[in-house]
Structures are given as structure tokens and as C-alpha cells.
C-alpha positions in Angstrom: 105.0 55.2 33.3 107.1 58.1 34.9 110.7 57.4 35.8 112.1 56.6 38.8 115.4 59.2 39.8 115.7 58.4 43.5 116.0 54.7 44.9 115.9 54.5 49.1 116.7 51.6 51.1 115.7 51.4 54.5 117.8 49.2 57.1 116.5 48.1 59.7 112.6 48.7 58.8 111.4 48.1 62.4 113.0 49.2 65.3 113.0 49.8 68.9 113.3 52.7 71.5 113.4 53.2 74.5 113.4 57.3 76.1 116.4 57.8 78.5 117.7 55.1 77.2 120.5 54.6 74.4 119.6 56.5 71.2 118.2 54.0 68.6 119.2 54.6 64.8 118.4 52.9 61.4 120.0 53.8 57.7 119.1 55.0 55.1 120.4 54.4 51.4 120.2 56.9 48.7 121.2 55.9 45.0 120.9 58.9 42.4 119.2 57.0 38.9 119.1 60.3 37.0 121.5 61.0 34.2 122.9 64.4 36.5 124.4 65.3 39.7 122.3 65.8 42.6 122.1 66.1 46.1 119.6 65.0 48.9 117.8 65.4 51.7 115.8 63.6 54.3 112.7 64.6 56.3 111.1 61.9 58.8 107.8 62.3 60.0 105.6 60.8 62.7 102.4 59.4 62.6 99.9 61.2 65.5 102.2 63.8 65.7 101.7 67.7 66.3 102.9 69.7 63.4 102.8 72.5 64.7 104.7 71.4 68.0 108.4 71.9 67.2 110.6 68.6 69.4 114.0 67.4 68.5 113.3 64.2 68.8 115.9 62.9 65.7 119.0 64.0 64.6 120.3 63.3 60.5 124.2 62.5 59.7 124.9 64.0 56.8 122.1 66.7 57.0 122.8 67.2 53.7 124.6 65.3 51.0 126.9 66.5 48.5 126.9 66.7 44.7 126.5 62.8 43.3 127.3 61.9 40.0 124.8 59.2 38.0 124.9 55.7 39.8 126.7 57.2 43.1 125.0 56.4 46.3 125.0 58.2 49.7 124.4 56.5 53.4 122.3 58.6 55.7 122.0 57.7 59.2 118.9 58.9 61.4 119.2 58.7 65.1 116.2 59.2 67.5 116.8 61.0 70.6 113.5 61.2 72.1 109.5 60.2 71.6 108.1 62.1 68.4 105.1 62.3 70.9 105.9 62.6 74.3 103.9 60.2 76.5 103.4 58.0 73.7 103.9 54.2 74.3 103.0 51.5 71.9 103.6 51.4 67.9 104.0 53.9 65.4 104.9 54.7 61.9 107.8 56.7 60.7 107.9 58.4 57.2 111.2 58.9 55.6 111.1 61.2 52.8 114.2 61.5 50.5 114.1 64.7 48.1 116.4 66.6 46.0 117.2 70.5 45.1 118.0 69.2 41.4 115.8 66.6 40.7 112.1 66.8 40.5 111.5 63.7 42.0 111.1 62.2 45.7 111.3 58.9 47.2 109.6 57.7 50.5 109.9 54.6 52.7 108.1 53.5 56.0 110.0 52.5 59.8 107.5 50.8 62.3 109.1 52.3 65.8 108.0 50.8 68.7 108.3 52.9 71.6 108.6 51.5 75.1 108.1 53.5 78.6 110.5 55.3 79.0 113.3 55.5 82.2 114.9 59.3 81.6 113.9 62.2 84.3 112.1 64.3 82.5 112.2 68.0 83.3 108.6 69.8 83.0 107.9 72.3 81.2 107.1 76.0 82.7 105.9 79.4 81.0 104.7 82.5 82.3 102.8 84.4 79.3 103.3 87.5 81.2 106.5 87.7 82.9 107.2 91.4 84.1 103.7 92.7 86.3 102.8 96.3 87.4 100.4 97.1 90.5 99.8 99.7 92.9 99.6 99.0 96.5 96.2 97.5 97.9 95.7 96.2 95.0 95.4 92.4 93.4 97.9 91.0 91.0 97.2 87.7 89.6 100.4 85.6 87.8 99.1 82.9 85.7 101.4 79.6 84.7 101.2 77.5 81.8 102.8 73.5 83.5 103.6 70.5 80.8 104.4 67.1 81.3 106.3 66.5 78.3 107.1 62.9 80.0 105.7 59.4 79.3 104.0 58.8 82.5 102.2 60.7 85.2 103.5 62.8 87.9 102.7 64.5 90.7 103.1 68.4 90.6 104.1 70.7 93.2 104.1 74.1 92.6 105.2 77.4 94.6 106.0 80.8 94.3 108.9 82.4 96.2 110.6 85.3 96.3 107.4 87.4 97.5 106.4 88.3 101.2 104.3 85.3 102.6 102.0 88.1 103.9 101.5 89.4 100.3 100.3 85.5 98.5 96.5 84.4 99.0 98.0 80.9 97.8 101.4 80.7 97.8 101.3 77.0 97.0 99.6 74.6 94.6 99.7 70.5 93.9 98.1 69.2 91.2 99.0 65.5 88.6 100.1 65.8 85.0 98.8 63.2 82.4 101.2 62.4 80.2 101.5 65.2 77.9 99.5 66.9 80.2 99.1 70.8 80.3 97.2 72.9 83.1 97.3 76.6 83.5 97.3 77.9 87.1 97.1 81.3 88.8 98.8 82.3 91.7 97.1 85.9 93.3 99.0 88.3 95.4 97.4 91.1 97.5 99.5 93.9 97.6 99.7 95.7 101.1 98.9 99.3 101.7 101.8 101.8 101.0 103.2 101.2 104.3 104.2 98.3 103.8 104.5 98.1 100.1 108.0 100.0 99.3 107.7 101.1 95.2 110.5 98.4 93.7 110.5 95.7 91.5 109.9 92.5 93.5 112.3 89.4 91.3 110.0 86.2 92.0 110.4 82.7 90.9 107.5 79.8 90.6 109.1 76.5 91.6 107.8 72.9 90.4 109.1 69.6 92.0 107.5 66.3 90.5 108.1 62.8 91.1 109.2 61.8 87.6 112.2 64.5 87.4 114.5 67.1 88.4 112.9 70.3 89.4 112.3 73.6 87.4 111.4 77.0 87.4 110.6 80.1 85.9 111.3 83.6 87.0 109.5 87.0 86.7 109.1 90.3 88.5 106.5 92.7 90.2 107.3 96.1 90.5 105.3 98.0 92.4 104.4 101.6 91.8 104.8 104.9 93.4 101.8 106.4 95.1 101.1 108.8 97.8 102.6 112.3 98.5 105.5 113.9 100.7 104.4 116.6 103.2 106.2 119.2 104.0 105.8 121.4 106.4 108.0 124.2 109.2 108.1 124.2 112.4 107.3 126.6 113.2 106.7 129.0 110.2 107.3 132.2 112.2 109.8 133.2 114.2 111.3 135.8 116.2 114.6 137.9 117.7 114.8 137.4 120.2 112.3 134.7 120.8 111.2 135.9 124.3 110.2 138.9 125.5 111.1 140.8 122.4 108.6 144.2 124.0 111.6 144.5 126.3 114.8 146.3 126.1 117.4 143.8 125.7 120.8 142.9 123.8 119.7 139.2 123.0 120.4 138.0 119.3 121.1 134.2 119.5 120.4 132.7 116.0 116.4 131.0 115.9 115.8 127.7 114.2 113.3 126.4 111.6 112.5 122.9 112.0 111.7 121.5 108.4 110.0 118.4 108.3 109.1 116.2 105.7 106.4 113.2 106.4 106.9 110.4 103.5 103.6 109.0 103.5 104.2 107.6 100.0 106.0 103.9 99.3 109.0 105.6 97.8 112.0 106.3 99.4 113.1 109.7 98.6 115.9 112.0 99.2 115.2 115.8 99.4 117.7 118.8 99.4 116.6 122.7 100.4 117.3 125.6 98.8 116.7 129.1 100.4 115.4 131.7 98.4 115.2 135.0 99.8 114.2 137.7 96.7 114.2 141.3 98.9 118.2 140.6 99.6 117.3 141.1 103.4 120.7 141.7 106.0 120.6 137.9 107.3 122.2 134.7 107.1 121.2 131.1 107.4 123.0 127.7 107.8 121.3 124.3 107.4 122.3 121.2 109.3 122.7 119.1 106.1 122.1 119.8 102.8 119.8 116.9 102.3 118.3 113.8 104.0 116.8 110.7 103.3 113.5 110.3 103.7 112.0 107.0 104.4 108.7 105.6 103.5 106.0 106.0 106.4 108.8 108.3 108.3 109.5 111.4 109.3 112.6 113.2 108.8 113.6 116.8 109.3 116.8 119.7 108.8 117.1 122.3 111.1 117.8 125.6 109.4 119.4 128.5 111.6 118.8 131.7 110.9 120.3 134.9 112.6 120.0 138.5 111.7 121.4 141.8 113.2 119.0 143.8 115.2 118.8 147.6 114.4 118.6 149.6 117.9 115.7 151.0 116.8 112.7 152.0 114.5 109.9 149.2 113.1 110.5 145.5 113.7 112.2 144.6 110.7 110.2 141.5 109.1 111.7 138.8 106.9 110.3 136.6 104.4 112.5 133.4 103.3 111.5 130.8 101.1 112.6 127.0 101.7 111.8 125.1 98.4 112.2 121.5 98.8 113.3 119.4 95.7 112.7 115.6 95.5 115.6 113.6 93.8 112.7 111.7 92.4 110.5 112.9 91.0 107.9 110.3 89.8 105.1 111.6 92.5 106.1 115.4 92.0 107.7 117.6 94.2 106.6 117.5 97.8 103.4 119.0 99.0 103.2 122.3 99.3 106.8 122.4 97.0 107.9 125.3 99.6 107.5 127.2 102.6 107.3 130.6 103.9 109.6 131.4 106.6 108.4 134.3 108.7 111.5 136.3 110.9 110.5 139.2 112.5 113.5 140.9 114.3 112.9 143.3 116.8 114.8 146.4 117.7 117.3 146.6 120.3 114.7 149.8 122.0 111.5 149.0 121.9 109.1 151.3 119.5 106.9 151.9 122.8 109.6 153.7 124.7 109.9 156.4 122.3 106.4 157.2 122.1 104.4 159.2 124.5 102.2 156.9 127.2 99.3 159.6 126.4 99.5 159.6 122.3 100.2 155.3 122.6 97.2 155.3 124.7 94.9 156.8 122.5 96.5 154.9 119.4 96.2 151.8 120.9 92.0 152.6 121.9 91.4 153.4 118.0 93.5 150.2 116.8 91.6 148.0 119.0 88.3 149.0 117.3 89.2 148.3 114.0 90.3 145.0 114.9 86.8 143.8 116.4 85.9 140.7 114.0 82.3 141.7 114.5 82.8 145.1 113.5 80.7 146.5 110.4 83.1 148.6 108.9 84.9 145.4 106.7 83.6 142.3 106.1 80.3 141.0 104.3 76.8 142.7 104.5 74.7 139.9 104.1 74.9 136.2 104.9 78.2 134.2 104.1 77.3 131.3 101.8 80.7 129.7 101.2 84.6 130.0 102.6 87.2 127.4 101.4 90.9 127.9 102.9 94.0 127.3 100.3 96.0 124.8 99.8 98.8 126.3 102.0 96.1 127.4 104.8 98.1 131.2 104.6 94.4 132.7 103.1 90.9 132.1 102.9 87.9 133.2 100.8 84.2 133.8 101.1 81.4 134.7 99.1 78.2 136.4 100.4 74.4 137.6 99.5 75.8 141.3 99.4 77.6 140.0 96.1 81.1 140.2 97.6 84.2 138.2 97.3 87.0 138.5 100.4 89.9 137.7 100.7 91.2 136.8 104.6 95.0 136.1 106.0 94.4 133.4 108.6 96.9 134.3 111.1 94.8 137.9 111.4 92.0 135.7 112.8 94.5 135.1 115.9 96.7 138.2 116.2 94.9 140.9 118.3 96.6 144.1 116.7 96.0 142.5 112.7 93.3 143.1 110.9 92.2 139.8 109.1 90.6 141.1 105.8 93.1 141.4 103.1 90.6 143.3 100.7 87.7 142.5 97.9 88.3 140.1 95.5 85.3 141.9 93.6 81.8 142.3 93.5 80.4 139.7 91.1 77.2 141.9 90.4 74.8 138.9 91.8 74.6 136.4 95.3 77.2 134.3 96.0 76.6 130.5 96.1 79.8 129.1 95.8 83.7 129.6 95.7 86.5 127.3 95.3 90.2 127.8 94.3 92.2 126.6 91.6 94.5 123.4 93.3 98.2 123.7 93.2 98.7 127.5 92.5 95.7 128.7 94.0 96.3 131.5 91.9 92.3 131.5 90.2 89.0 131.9 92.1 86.1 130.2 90.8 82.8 132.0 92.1 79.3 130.8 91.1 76.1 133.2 91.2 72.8 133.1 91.8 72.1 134.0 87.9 73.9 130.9 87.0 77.5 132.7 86.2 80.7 131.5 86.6 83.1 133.8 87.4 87.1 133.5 87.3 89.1 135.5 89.5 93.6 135.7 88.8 94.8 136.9 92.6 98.2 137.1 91.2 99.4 140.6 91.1 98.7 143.5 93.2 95.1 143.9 92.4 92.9 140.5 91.5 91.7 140.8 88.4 88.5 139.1 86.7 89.5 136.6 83.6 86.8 135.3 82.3 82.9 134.0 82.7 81.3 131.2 82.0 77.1 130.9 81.1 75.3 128.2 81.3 71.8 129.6 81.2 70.0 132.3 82.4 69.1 132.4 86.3 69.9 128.6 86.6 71.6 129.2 90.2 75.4 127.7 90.7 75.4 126.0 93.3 78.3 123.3 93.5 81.5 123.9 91.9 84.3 121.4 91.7 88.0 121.4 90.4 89.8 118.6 88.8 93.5 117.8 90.4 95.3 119.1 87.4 92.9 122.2 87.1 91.8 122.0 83.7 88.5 121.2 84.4 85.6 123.1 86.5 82.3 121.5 87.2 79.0 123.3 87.9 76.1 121.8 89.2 73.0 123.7 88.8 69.5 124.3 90.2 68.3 123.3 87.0 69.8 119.5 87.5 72.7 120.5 85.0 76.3 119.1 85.7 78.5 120.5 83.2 82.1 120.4 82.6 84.0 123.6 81.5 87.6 123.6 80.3 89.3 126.0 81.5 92.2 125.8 80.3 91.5 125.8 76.9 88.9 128.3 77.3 91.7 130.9 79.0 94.0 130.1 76.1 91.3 130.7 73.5 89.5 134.2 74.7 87.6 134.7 71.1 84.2 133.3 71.7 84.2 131.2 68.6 87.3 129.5 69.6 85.6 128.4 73.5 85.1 125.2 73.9 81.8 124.2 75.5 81.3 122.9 78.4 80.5 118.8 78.5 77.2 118.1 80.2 74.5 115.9 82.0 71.1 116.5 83.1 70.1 114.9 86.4 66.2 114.9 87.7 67.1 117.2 90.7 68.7 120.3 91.6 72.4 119.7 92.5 73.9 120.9 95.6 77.0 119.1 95.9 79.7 117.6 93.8 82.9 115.9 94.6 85.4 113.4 93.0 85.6 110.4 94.5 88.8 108.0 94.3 92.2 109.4 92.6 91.9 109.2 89.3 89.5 111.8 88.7 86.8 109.7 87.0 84.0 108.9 89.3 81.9 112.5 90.0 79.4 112.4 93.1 76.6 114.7 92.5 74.0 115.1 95.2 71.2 117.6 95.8 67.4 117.4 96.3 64.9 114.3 96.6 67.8 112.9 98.9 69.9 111.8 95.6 73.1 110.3 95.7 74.6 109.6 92.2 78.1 108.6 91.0 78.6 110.0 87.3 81.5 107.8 85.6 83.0 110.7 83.2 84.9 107.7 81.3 82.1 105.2 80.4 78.9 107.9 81.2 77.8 105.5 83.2 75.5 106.4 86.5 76.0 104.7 90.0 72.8 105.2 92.6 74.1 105.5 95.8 71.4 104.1 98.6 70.3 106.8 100.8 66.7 107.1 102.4 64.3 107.8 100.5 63.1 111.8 100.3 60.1 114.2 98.7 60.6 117.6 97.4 61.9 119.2 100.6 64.4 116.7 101.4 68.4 117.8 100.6 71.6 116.6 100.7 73.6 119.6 101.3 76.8 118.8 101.4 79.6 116.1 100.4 83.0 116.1 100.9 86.4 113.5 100.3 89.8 113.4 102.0 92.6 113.8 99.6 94.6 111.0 101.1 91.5 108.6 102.0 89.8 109.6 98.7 87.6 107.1 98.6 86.1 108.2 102.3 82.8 110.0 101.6 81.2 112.2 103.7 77.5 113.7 103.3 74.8 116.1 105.3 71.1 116.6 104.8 68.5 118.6 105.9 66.9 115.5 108.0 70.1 116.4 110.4 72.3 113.2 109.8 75.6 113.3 108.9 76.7 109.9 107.2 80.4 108.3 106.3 80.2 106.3 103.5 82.9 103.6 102.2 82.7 104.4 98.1 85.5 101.5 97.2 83.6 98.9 97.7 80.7 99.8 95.3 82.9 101.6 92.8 85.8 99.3 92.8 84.6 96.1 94.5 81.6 96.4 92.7 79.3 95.6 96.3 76.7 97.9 97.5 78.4 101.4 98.6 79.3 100.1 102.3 78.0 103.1 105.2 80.9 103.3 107.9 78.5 105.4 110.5 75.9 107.4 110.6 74.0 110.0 113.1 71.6 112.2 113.9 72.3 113.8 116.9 75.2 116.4 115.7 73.1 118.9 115.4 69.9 118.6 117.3 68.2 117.0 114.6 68.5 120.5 112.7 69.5 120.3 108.8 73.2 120.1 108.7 74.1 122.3 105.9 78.2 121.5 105.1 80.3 119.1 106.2 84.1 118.9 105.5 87.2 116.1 105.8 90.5 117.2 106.9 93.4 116.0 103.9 93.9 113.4 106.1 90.5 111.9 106.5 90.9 112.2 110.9 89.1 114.8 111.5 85.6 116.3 110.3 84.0 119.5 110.7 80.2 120.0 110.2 77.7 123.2 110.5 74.1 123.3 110.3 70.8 125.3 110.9 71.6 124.9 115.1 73.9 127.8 114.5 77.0 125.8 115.8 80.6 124.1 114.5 81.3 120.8 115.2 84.6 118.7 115.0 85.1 115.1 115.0 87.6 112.8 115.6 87.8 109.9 113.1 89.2 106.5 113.6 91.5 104.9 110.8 88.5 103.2 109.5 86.4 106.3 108.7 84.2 106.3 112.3 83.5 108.3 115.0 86.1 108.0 117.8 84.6 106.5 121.2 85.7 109.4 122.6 83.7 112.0 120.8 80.6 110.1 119.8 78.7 113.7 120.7 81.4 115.7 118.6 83.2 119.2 120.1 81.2 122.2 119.6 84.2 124.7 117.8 82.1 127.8 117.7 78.5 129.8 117.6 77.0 132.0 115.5 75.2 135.2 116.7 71.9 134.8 117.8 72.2 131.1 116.4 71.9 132.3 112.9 72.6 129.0 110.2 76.0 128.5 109.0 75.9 127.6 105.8 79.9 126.6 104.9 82.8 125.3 107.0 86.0 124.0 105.6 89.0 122.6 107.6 92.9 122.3 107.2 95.4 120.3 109.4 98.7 122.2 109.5 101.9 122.1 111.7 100.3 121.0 115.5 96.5 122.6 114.7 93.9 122.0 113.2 91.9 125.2 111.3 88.3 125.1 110.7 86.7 128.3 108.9 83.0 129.0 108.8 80.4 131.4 107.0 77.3 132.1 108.6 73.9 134.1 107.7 75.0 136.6 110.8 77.4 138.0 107.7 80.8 136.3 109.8 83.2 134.3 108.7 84.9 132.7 111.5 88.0 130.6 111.7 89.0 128.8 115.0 91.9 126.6 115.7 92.7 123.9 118.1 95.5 121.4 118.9 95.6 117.9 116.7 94.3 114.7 118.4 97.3 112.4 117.7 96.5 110.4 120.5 93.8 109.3 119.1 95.7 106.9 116.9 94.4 108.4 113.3 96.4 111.5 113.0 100.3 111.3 113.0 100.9 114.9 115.1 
């Protein structure tokens, strides 16, 4: 029979408790019966109670015991301080173990504890698993809470988040009753506002719960909102002149002229923006601003006034200057403003007019020959053969088009609207084949893009004096490009082909990487109709629309490869969608034109991140007499839109905030006519400073651009 080393005595073997109430206790006697020292330890244990749940529900005097010698004894004394399960009443067994580093040898005795209701105020118990939250604006966040009721008896819970706009909380408040040793797990969803009411910050919360059965709690956490949106910037006006009236006369006038610069914060970050005026040719001026830099709050407008003189020579040319104000953001989590600067036009006029020193007779005849080389319709510049796409860039100085007679031109927009300037800057090239499509690089705008009718891709650099072509792409032999489409950071290019090909080029790489067994090729899909149209849809640059023949719509998910059918009525072999287009602030506003004549605005969030059927805003037939509408465009803004069709004409129209037509212009605004009422087959549009531009190419070989004040009063455009 083994030998016994430890003997434990237990006094008193049954005892009481009550929680809340005075501590109960009960001793324990240790005598060491081995023939060495030792020390020892106790470890009580409840029956019915989690091991895994860590409580302090006793306390041991002495934790541990020192050294004993043979026959010495040592007291322990265990006090409880609370129920080894909480909500437990009744009776329960207590295991005392006694053990020893030295001895291998252990003793154990049982306590019955009989545990009453107990009186204390119990505090629950709170826990957010997540406690710091992320979200952009418009967007759900849901905060989820883990309550206990460590107590004895039941209570009723009330529960509530503060801290957060009561606008922003779907259900800001909750009640519910603990068991005891009840646990529930409750989620609280906020909406977050639009960016105009959602400033980027974090947002301290804290959920509260009050019970009946104790002192309150909480727990706290934080939202922080993220940055979104952009910072316009724009001059007003961009051009100026000494002096600013009547400049054809002689006169002695040079009061400074002032530049306006205005910056529109339609982002949820407040921002602070400083100017710095760069001015490479070293022209004789100087220039003053009001303040070197102003805060910029969200949804607001704010502006510097930068004055600007400059001596006037008494006579010769008008001397022309070119200043640039480049705008810095402070910070610089959404970028820099958009564009990042502006070009500042001063022309200065001399003192004696050029006309006075020239002979009526010789200025006469001068002014006759000028004239005709001005004449938009005049055959000596331009296109030969009908215009089949123009795009503006991103700054609205320029323009592009590309035509049948294989041509690529360049245009300066102001030339459009100047009677004495010619509006062709030159030819980008000639590509060798038709022109289908053009489209410049974002951002720089410094790369053309031009796809042909034998189903090349051809890159154009315009930086320099003379544009340059860089590279071509080949997807397959006569398979006409007809849709081409950036990405925001302008690494991709995607082509969408008469074939039914979509495919994915990166440029980037493929620029960086000339040697043709170091290209990377293109990513692809094939779709069962010919493509006419692509466009991004939403901000991340993930979901692709691709339309074109048999009246298809489709959504292409680049991340997953996943394909999205778009509703649209049904269509045979002759039946096109022409055109699509996106608004770079309301991306998720689609608009689309067929050959049936109707012009539809479609709602893509709520099929593509509501998961619901693709919602249609408004739709119409009438825009152009039932004729095929062959583009459509959205202004950056998503207010305006500009359509052209086979009726020869340019519409505008005015959009509400929702995406509609406004009352006022159910019927649209004819902009312009082509000759003999030839089909357009592009228009683009741009919304600078107080006008808006819309540009056109036509099958009469003209590109046209036409401008026209904004329509702030309408109540979707901020003029």
C-alpha cells in the first residue's frame, strides 16, 4: 500500500455564501508526513464549472507555503469572493487539491457550498469584437456587440449607441432580457450619408447598457470615415487682357487684371491649398496673390485672387503671356486637385495699336485672305471623309478626331470661337487605315489611343514638337476596333472588337518592354456580338460595360470574370446599341443610345452593388425623331447630356440630381446641324468655368464644337 506524504483537514466542510454579501471562508490544514522538507499549494475547483472561463471567484492566504520540515503543518485559508458559476443558486461541490513541488504526492478533500441568490449589483458584461471600423460615405457599417449577464438573476437590458449623428443610425436603440448567465450578440447598423454630409474623420462612439439589476456600462469604439471625391480647380477667367477694354484703341491704360482661382471641394475632406506661380519664358511681369493659401471646406467653394500687371510696349505684336498656377493640397490622400494646374493666358497690348501703322489698303486685303482661311467649312484643313470619333481632354484646351480619310487632328478649342484663329493645330498622323475610335490617355493626356478599321491599335506621344507614333497593338487581322476604353490610372486599354473580342492590353508594361518577346498579351473575353461600346462603371475600375449588336448589354466583372446581363429590349441582327457613356463623379449613372432611337439612363448601383435588377431612371424616344442615336455623352458632373444621331442634329440635356430629364427640357435643346443633315456619328461634352462645350464629328467630314452657358438654376449643376 503506497504511502501517504500529505494529510489535509478541512474546517468547516459545508459552508454558506451569499454574492454581494460578506466573503465566506473555510481552512484548510496541511501536515507534511514525508521524511523532507516541502512546500505546498492549493487549487479548488468547482463542480459545473467552465474551465475554460477564467472568474476570480476565491482568493488563497498563503498562496504559497514555505519550506516545512517532517511533522510541520501549515494553515491555508480560502476565501470566496464570488459564485464559481455566475447565476448559479442551489448546492455545489468544491474540490480542494493540496500538491507539492517536492513531493510526488497530492491530497484532496471535498467543501459542500451552498450558494444563495445573491444581493450585489452586478455590472454586465460588454465587448465589441471589432472596435475601430472603416467606411466610405453612402455606405453601411454594421457594429456588432457581444452583452453578458454574469449576474444571478434576470435583468432587463437597455442598450444604445451614442456618440454618432441620429441621422446616420437605422436603430440607434435596442432592449432585450438577460438569463442569468445569459449572452446575446446584437448589431447596431449605421448608414453613412453622402460626402456632403459625411466629413472624412474618425467618429469616437460608445454603446451604453442600463439594466435593472446593476450599475450601467459601456464600451467605446470608433468609425472613421474615409476620404472620397475630388477638388476642382479651375480660373476665372483663364484669359486675360491689358487693358481689358477696348485694347484696338490707342490708349495709356495699364491697371493690374485679376485671375480669380477657385477651388470647388466636392470631396468630404477638408483641405487647405497653397499656389505657386510658375512662369518658365522669364516674361517682364509681376503678380501678387491675396493670400498664400486658403481653407477649403467640404461641399464649398473658396477662391485667391491673383493680380497680375505687366508693362505695355508702345508698339509692335501683342505681347502674350503664359503663367502657370499649380495648386498643391496639404493633404494629399485624394491627390492633388483636378486638373493639378492652370494656364493663365495675358495678352498685353501695345500702347499704338498694330492697325495704325499699317496701310488701310494692304490691311484690307490682308484681312480678305485671313478670313478665308478661317472658314470652318473650308476644304483646305480638316478631314476628307466622315469624322467617326472626337473626345476633348481632360483640361478642355484641345480636341481630337479621327476620320475615313485615315487621319488623326489635333484642334485648340478656343480657335472654334475666335474669328481671326485657325482651329486645327496640325495631323497627329495618318494611321494608314479608317478611323473608328480615339481616346486619350487620363491625367497627362499626353498618349492617343486610335483604333482602325483593320483591327490596329495605334499609340500616339503628343509630347514634343512633333507627335510621334509609340507603339501598335494586333489583335487579329481586319477584326475592326471599335470601342476603346482607358482605365483611371492608364495602364490598361480595352478594345472591343467586331469580332465580339474584349481584350485588355497593358500598356504600360508593354511601352516599358518594346522587344516583342518581352510584350505582355493582352487579357481577353469573347462575347456573342460585335462590340460597340465599352465603359467602366462605378470607381473602382472593376465592373466593364460592353454593348454592341443584338441590343446587348453586359457588365464583365474583371475581378471574379463574372458576367452581369443588363435588361434591355430584346433585338435581331440589325439592332445596336451604339453608344454608352458614365459621369466621373456619378459613376455609377449610365447612359446608352441605339439604333431604335431611344436614349436610356440607367441606375447600375442597384444591380451591381444592391444586387436588384439594374434600376432605368428614364427613357425616350423622341430625341431624335425616332432616328438611330449614334453617341451619347455625360458631362463629369452627370447634369448635363449631349446626344447625336442619324437626324443630323446635337442635342443637350439637362439632368436632374437623380439622373432624369429636367421638366424643363423634356424635348432636349438642339446645339447644332450638320450639312445637308448628314449623321453624326461622335459627340463628347466638357463643363468648364461658366460653359458648357459639346464637340461633334459628323459624316459631312466636320467636327464642330459649340458652347453655351451652364444651367445652374436648374438645381443639378453648382455654376
Amino acid at each position: 500500500m503506497a504511502e501517504n506524504l500529505i494529510e489535509t483537514t478541512v474546517s468547516p466542510k459545508q459552508i454558506k455564501f451569499k454574492p454581494g454579501s460578506t466573503p465566506a471562508w473555510f481552512e484548510v490544514t496541511v501536515v507534511n508526513l514525508s521524511n523532507r522538507f516541502a512546500s505546498f499549494q492549493l487549487e479548488v475547483t468547482a463542480a459545473g464549472a467552465d474551465p475554460n472561463l477564467v472568474l476570480d471567484w476565491y482568493k488563497i492566504s498563503p498562496e504559497v507555503s514555505t519550506k516545512k520540515p517532517p511533522g510541520d503543518e501549515t494553515k491555508f485559508k480560502v476565501t470566496l469572493l464570488d459564485a464559481p458559476v455566475p447565476g448559479f443558486v442551489g448546492r455545489m461541490q468544491l474540490t480542494v487539491r493540496v500538491f507539492s513541488m517536492e513531493l510526488r504526492d497530492e491530497d484532496r478533500e471535498i467543501v459542500i457550498l451552498n450558494l444563495e441568490k445573491g444581493t450585489g449589483s452586478i455590472p454586465l458584461t460588454l465587448e465589441l469584437p471589432v472596435r475601430e471600423f472603416q467606411e466610405y460615405p453612402e455606405n453601411p457599417v454594421t457594429i456588432p456587440l457581444r452583452v453578458s449577464n454574469p449576474g444571478q438573476i434576470s435583468t432587463n437590458v437597455t442598450l444604445e449607441l451614442i456618440g454618432l449623428e441620429r441621422s446616420w443610425l437605422i436603430d440607434g436603440q435596442r432592449q432585450l432580457e438577460l438569463p442569468p448567465n445569459g449572452q446575446s450578440l446584437e448589431n447596431f447598423v449605421c448608414q453613412i450619408p453622402d460626402i456632403s454630409e459625411a466629413i472624412s474623420k474618425i467618429y469616437p462612439f460608445k454603446i451604453k447598457a442600463t439594466h435593472t439589476n446593476g450599475p450601467p456600462g459601456w464600451v467605446e469604439g470608433t468609425l472613421e470615415v474615409l476620404p472620397i471625391g475630388v477638388v476642382e480647380f479651375n480660373s476665372n477667367p483663364i484669359k486675360h487682357q491689358i487693358p481689358t477694354k477696348r485694347p484696338w484703341l490707342p490708349n495709356w491704360v495699364n491697371k493690374p487684371v485679376t485671375y480669380e482661382l477657385q477651388f470647388d471641394n466636392q470631396s468630404n475632406l477638408r483641405q487647405e491649398v497653397s499656389i505657386e506661380i510658375q512662369d518658365r519664358k522669364k516674361n517682364k511681369y509681376s503678380w501678387e496673390l491675396s493670400q498664400t493659401q486658403t481653407d477649403i471646406i467640404p461641399g464649398k467653394m473658396s477662391s485667391l485672387a491673383l493680380e497680375v500687371t505687366s508693362k505695355r510696349p508702345w508698339f509692335g505684336r501683342v505681347k502674350k503671356i503664359s503663367l502657370e498656377a499649380e495648386a498643391n493640397l496639404v493633404d494629399q490622400r485624394l491627390g492633388n486637385t483636378k486638373p493639378s494646374s492652370q494656364i493663365l493666358k495675358l495678352h498685353v497690348y501695345p500702347i499704338i495699336p498694330l492697325w495704325l501703322l499699317i496701310a488701310g489698303g494692304l490691311g484690307l486685303i490682308w484681312l480678305a485672305w485671313f478670313l478665308s482661311g478661317l472658314n470652318p467649312n473650308n476644304p483646305l484643313y480638316g478631314h476628307k471623309d466622315a469624322v467617326n470619333s472626337v473626345q476633348f481632354n481632360g483640361k478642355n484646351y484641345n480636341l481630337i478626331s479621327g476620320a475615313n480619310d485615315q487621319t488623326l487632328i489635333e484642334w485648340r478649342t478656343s480657335g472654334f470661337f475666335r474669328p481671326f484663329m485657325n482651329p486645327e493645330i496640325g495631323e497627329i498622323a495618318n494611321t494608314g487605315k479608317a478611323v473608328r475610335v480615339i481616346r486619350y490617355k487620363p491625367v497627362d493626356n499626353n498618349i492617343v489611343a486610335a483604333g482602325l478599321e483593320n483591327g490596329e491599335i495605334q499609340l500616339f506621344n503628343l509630347l514634343g514638337e512633333t507627335p510621334r507614333k509609340i507603339d501598335t497593338l494586333v489583335s487579329g487581322k481586319d477584326d475592326r476596333v471599335l470601342a476603346l476604353e482607358f482605365t483611371d490610372d492608364s495602364r490598361f486599354l480595352f478594345s472591343g472588337h467586331g469580332s465580339g473580342f474584349v481584350l485588355g492590353w497593358d500598356i504600360r508594361q508593354n511601352l516599358d518592354n518594346p522587344v516583342s518577346g518581352q510584350r505582355k498579351q493582352p487579357i481577353g473575353r469573347q462575347f456573342d456580338f460585335a462590340v460597340y461600346a465599352l465603359k467602366f462603371i462605378g470607381s473602382d475600375n472593376q465592373n466593364l460595360a460592353v454593348a454592341g449588336r443584338f441590343n446587348q448589354l453586359v457588365v464583365w466583372n474583371l475581378v471574379n470574370n463574372s458576367l452581369l446581363k443588363v435588361p434591355y429590349r430584346e433585338g435581331g441582327q440589325d439592332d445596336y446599341i451604339f453608344s454608352i457613356d458614365t459621369a466621373q463623379l456619378r459613376p455609377y449613372l449610365l447612359a446608352t443610345g441605339d439604333n431604335q432611337g431611344y436614349i436610356t439612363l440607367w441606375n447600375m448601383r442597384t444591380c451591381l452593388a444592391d444586387k436588384k435588377p439594374c434600376e432605368i431612371i428614364d427613357q425616350w424616344s423622341n430625341g431624335h425623331g425616332a432616328k438611330p442615336v449614334r453617341a451619347v455623352a455625360l458631362s463629369n458632373g452627370g447634369c448635363y447630356l449631349a446626344s447625336a444621331g442619324d437626324d443630323g442634329r446635337t442635342m443637350l440635356w439637362p439632368l436632374t440630381k437623380e439622373g432624369a430629364r429636367s421638366q424643363k427640357f423634356l424635348t432636349g435643346k438642339e446645339i447644332s446641324r450638320s450639312l445637308n443633315s448628314k449623321k453624326i456619328n461622335s459627340v463628347d461634352i466638357n463643363v468648364l468655368e461658366d460653359s458648357i462645350y459639346i464637340a461633334s464629328g459628323s459624316d459631312d467630314t466636320q467636327v464642330r464644337v459649340k458652347r453655351m452657358p451652364r444651367m445652374g438654376e436648374l438645381g443639378c449643376d453648382r455654376n
